[in-house]
C-alpha positions as semicolon CSV with decimal commas, in nm:
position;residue;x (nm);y (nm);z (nm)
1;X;-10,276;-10,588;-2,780
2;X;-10,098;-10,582;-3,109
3;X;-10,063;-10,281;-3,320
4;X;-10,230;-10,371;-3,636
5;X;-9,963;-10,259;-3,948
6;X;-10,150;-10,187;-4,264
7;X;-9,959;-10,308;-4,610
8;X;-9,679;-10,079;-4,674
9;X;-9,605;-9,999;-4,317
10;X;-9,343;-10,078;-4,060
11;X;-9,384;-10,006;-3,679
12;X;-9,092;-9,801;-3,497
13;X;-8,937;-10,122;-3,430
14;X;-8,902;-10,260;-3,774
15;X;-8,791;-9,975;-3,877
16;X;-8,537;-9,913;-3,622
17;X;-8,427;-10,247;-3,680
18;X;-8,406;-10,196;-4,081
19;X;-8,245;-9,864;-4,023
20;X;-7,976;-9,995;-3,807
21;X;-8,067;-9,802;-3,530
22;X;-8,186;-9,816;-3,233
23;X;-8,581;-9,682;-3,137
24;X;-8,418;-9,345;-2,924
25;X;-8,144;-9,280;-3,230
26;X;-8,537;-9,354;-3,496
27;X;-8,661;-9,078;-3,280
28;X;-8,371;-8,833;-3,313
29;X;-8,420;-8,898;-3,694
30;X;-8,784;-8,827;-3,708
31;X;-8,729;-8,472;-3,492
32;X;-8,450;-8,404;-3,724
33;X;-8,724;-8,408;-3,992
34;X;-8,496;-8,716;-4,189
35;X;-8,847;-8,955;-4,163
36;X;-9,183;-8,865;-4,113
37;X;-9,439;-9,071;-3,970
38;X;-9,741;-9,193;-4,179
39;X;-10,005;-9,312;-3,926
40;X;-10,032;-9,474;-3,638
41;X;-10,002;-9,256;-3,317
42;X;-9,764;-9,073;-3,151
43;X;-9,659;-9,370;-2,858
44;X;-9,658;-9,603;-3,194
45;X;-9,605;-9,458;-3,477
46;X;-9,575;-9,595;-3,853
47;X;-9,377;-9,556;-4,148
48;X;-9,409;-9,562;-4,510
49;X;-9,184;-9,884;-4,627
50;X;-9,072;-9,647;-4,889
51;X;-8,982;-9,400;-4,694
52;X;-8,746;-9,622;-4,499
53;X;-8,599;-9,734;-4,858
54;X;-8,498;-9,399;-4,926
55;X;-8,341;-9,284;-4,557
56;X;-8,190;-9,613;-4,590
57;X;-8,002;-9,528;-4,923
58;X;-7,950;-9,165;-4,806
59;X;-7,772;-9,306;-4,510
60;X;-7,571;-9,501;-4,749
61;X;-7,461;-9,295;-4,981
62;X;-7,344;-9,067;-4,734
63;X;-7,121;-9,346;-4,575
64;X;-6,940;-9,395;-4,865
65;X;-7,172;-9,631;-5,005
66;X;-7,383;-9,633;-5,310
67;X;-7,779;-9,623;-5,234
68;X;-7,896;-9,794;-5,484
69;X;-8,083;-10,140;-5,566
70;X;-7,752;-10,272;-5,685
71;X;-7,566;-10,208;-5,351
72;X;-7,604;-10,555;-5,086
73;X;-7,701;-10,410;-4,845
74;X;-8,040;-10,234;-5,021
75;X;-8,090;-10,548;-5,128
76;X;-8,119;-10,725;-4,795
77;X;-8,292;-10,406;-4,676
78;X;-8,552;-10,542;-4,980
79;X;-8,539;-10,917;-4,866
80;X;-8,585;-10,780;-4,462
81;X;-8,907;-10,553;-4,575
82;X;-9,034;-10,848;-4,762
83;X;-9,025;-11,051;-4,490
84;X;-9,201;-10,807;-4,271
């Protein structure tokens, strides 16, 4: 049965798939203390949409990228999350 994702949420596979990354390189993120899960359980966890906004733009910026609203590819993270 389906995991029921409260407004505001994203499973680990949303998120992984927002991120960029795949669901054992969202783990390695979460030990490494970069995301934090907000409910759920620990076989499905779930995340805070805005905490998955700001890894996002962390990860950005630190690419070379800026991390903000204005850069493309926050704003298809935005259009992806509303779609969600």
């Amino acid at each position: 049965m389906p995991q029921h994702v409260p407004p505001g949420h994203l499973d680990a596979e949303q998120t992984a798939t927002l991120l960029g990354v795949t669901r054992g390189n969202l783990r390695i993120l979460v030990h490494r203390g970069h995301l934090k899960p907000s409910g759920g359980t620990d076989r499905h966890p779930l995340y805070k949409i805005d905490d998955v906004k700001r890894l996002h733009n962390e990860r950005a910026t630190r690419s070379g990228h800026p991390g903000n609203l204005e850069h493309p590819s926050a704003s298809s993270l935005d259009a992806q999350v509303s779609a969600v």
